[in-house]
C-alpha positions in Angstrom: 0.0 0.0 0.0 1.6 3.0 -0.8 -1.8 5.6 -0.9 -3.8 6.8 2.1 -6.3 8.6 3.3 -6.9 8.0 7.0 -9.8 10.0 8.6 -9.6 10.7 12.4 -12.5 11.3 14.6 -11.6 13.1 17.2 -13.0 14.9 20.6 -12.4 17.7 22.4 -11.4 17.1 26.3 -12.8 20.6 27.2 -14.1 23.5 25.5 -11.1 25.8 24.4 -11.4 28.7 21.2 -8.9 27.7 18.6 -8.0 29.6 15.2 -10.3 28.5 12.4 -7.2 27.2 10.3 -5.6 24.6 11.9 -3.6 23.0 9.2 -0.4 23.8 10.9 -0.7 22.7 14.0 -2.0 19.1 12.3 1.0 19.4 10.2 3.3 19.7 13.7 1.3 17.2 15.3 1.6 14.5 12.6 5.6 15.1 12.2 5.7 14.6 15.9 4.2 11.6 16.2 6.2 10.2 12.6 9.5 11.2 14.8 8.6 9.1 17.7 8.7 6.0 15.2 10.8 7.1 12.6 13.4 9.9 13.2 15.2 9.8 9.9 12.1 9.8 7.7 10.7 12.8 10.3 13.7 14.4 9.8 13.6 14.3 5.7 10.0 15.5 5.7 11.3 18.5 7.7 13.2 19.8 4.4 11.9 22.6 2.8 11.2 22.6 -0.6 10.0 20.3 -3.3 6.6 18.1 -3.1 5.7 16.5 -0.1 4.8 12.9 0.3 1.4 13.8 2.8 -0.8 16.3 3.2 -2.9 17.0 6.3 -7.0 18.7 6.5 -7.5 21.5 9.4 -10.1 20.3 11.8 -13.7 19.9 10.7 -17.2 20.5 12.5 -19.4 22.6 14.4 -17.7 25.9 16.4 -19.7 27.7 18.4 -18.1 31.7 18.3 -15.1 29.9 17.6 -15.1 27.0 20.8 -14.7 23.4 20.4 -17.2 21.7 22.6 -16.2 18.6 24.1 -19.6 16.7 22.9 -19.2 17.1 19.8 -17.0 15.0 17.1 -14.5 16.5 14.8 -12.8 15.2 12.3 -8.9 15.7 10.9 -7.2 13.6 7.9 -4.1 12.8 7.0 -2.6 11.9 4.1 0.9 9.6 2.6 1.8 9.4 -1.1 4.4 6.7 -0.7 4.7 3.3 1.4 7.2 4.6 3.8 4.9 7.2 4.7 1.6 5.4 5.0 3.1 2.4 6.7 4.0 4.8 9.5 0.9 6.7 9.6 -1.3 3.7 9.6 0.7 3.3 13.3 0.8 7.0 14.6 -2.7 7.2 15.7 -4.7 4.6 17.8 -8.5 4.6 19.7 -7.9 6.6 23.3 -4.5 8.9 22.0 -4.2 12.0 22.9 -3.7 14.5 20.2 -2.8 18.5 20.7 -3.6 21.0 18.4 -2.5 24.6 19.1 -4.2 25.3 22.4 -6.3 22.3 22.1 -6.5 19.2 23.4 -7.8 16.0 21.8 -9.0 12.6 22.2 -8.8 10.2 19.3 -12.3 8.2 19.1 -12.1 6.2 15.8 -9.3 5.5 13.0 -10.9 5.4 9.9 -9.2 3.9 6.7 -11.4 2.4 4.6 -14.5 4.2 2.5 -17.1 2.1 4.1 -16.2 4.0 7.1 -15.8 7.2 5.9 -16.5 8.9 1.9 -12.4 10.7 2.2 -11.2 7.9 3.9 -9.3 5.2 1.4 -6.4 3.1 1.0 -4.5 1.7 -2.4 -1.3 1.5 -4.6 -0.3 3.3 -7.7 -0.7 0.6 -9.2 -4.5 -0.4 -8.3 -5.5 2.6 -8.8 -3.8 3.1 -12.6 -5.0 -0.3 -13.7 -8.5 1.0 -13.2 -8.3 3.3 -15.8 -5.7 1.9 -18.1 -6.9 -1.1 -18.7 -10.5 -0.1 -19.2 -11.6 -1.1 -22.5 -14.1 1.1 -22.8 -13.9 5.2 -23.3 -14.4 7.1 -19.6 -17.1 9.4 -19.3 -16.0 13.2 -20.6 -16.9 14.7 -17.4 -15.2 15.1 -14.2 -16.7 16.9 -11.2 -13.8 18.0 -8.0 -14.3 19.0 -4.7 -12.2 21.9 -3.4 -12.9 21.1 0.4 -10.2 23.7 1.5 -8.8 27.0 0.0 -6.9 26.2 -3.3 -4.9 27.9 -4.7 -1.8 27.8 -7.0 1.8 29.2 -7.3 3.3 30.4 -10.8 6.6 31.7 -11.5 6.6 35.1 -13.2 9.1 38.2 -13.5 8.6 41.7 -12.4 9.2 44.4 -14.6 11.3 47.3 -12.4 12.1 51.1 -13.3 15.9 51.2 -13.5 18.3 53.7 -12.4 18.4 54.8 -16.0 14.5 54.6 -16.5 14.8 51.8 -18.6 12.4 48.9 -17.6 14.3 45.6 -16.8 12.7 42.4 -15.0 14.5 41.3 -11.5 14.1 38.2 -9.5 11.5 35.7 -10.7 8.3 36.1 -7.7 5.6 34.0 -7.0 1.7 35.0 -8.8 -1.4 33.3 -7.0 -3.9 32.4 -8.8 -7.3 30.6 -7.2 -9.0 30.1 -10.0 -8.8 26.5 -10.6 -7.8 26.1 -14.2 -7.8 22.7 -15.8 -4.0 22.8 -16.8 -3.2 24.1 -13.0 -5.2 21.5 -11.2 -4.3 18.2 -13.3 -0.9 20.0 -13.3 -0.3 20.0 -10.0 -1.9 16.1 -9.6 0.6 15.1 -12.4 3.5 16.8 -11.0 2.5 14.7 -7.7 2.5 11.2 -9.4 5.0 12.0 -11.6 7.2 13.0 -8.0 6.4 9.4 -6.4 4.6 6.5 -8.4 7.1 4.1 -10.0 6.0 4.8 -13.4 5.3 8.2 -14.7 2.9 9.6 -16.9 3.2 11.6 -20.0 3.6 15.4 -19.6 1.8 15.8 -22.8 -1.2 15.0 -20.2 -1.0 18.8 -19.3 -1.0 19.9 -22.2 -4.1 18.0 -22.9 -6.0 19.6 -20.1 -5.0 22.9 -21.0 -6.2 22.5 -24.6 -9.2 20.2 -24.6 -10.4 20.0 -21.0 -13.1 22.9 -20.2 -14.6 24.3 -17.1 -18.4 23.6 -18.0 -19.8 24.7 -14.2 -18.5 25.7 -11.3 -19.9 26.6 -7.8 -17.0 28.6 -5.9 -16.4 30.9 -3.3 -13.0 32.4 -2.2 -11.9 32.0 0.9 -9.3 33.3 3.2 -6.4 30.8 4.5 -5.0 32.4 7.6 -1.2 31.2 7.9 0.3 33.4 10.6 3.9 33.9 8.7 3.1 33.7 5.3 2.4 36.4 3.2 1.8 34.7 -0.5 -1.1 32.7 -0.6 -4.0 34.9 1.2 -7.4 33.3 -0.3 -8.1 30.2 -2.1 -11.2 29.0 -3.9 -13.7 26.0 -2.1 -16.4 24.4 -3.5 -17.3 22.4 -7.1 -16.0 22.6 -10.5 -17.3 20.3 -13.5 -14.8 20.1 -15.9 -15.8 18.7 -19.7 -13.7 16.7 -21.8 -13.6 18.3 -25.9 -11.9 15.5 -27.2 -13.1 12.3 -26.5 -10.1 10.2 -26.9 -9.8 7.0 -24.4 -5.9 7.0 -23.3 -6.4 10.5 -22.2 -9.4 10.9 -21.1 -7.8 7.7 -19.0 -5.7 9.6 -17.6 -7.7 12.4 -16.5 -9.8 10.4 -14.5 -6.8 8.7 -12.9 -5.6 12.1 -11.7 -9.0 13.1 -10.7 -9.2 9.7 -8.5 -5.6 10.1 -7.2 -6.8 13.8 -5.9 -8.1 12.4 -2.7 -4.5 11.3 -1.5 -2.6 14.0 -3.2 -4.6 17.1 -2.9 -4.2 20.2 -5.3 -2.1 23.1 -5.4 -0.4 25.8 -2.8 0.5 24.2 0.8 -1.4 21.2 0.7 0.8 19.8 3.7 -0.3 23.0 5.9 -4.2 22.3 5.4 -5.1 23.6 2.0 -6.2 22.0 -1.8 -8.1 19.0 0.0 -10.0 17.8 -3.0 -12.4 14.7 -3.8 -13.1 13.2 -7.0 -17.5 13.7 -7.0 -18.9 10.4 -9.1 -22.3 10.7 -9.9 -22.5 14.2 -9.1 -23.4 17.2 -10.8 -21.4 19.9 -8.9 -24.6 21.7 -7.2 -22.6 23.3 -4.6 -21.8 21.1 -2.1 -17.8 21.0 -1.2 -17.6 17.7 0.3 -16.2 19.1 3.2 -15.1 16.2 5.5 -17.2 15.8 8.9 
């Protein structure tokens, strides 16, 4: 098993107020707990940089004026994207822990893996989960539905254009743009650069191309929404709720791999700081993108 999506539930042991975004306080939490069995991979997933191999969810369910309330359930997820990584989590978290998040304390109550347990819980390989698609004889259906569950949003390189001394305009150091908006070619983007960064057999970077130039946004049900990281200045807002996204070519290998992507969404999530709580997304089957997020809880 090298994919999963665990789903804690999880109870308050008294009523405390706690910042709406807790994504990085899960993130601390789960890195704690990965050290205690496993220093050396704790210690690589420390490194800044690059594509990480989880992601975590901020805590889900009811507030009241910002309180957790001790009889009621939340929920938290956690994510790995290769086997070293899910074979610890699957051990980090057992029935009766104690979890702390920020000022919060925690009681774990259930230690859900499976989707018969819970819709964003789930557990496979790369390879179940591409056989699926690729050796489906027949052509998948042209229309994919996501789930943006937490703010998304993504990072682009660009150049800024500066006045110089000689009021000449030259560009400087490459900074980041944000945009939430989520564009086909940015969101299976970002899901390809993610299987491409850890499944043992890539897939064609044409496959971006081909949602850029023949995958279209045909509804969309979105709101922006802030994503309150204390020290970081770049991504401010990203966009929750449901896209539909329509396929104008119909052709079977990559339409194939579109819907593999879309499926692999739930472990990977999409975009900007996924490992801090943002771009939890959810492939919707049989849905028609009316609105609702899927949000975990």
């Amino acid at each position: 098993m090298s994919l999963l999506s665990l789903v804690l539930s999880v109870r308050p042991l008294e009523k405390v107020s706690l910042p709406s975004a807790l994504g990085r306080a899960a993130h601390a939490a789960l890195l704690k707990r990965i050290a205690a069995r496993d220093a050396a991979l704790a210690d690589s997933l420390h490194v800044e940089g690059g594509t990480r191999p989880f992601t975590v969810s901020s805590l889900r369910g009811k507030r009241a004026n910002g309180f957790v309330l001790p009889e009621v359930n939340y929920t938290l997820r956690f994510t790995a994207l290769s086997a070293e990584v899910a074979k610890v989590l699957l051990d980090c978290f057992a029935v009766g822990d104690e979890l702390e998040l920020d000022a919060g304390r925690f009681e774990v109550a259930r230690v859900m893996c499976d989707a018969n347990e819970h819709p964003w819980a789930a557990r496979t390989s790369y390879e179940e989960l591409a056989m699926g698609w690729l050796l489906a004889r027949e052509t998948p259906a042209p229309r994919l539905v996501l789930s943006f569950a937490s703010p998304t949003a993504f990072r682009s390189g660009t150049r800024s254009l500066t006045r110089e001394s000689n009021g000449t305009m030259g560009d400087r150091v490459p900074q980041g743009m944000v945009q939430i908006f989520p564009l086909p070619e940015l969101v299976f983007g970002s899901l390809l650069d993610k299987w491409n960064a850890f499944a043992p057999t890539a897939l064609p970077d044409e496959t971006r191309r081909f949602a850029a130039e023949c995958l279209a946004v045909s509804r969309i049900h979105l709101s922006s929404h802030a994503a309150p990281f204390k020290s970081e200045g770049v991504v401010k807002f990203g966009a929750v709720g449901t896209v539909t996204y329509a396929a104008l070519n119909k052709d079977r290998y990559w339409l194939s791999l579109l819907n593999l992507l879309a499926d692999f969404a739930q472990f990977a999530g999409v975009g900007a700081s996924a490992a801090l709580g943002m771009g939890q997304c959810k492939r919707l089957k049989n849905e028609v993108g009316k609105g609702k997020a899927g949000v975990m809880g």
